[in-house]
N, C-alpha and C positions, 0 to 999 in steps of 0.2 A: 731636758731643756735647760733646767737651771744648770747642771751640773755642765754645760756645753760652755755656759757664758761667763762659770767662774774662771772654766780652762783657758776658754780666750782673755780674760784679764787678767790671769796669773802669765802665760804666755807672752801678753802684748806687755806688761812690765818688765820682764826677762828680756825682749827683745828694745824694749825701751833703754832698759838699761847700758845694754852690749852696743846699744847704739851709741848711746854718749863718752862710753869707754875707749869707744875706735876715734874719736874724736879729738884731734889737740885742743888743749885747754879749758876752760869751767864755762859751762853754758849755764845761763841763768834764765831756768825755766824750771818749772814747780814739779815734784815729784808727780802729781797727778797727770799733769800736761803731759811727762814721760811716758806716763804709764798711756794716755790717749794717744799721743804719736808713734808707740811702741805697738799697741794693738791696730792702729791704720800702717802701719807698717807690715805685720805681719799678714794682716787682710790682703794687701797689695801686694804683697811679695808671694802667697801663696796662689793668687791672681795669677802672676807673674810666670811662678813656676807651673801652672799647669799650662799656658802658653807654648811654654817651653819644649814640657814634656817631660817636666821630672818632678812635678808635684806627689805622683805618688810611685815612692820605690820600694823594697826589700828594706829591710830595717831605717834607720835613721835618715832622715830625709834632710843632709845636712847643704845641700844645693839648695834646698827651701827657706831653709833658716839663716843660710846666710844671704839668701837675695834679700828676706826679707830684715835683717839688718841693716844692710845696704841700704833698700829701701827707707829703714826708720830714720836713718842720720843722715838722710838728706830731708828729712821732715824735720829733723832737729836746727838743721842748718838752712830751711828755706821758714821754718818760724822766726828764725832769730833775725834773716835778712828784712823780713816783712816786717816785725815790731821793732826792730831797732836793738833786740837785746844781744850786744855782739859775744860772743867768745873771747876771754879776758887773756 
């Protein structure tokens, strides 16, 4: 269990990350917020993909990882529209 919920917060920081990378310009939001909107991203993205039908495949489930991307940097961009902190 513990070892499940480090995975998903090392994880949802990685995708937190890669989310603000895909993004033009510096978003001004705290590393931890990243790493929270990077793990609801990934929760939702891998939502997403078993929706889909590719949640779980043969090695690297990289249709997963990238919805859930996707998904995170619009949580980057619909925090920033909500609080007012825009992309510089």
């Amino acid at each position: 269990m513990i070892g499940n919920i480090i995975g998903i917060i090392i994880f949802g920081a990685i995708i937190g990350v890669l989310a603000r990378l895909v993004l033009p310009g510096k978003q001004n939001i705290s590393g931890v917020l990243t790493i929270v909107l990077g793990i609801a991203g990934a929760l939702i993205g891998y939502w997403l993909a078993g929706l889909l039908g590719v949640g779980n495949t043969k090695g690297i489930d990289w249709i997963r990882d990238l919805i859930s991307v996707i998904v995170a940097a619009v949580l980057v961009v619909g925090y920033g529209s909500i609080t007012g902190k825009k992309t510089a």
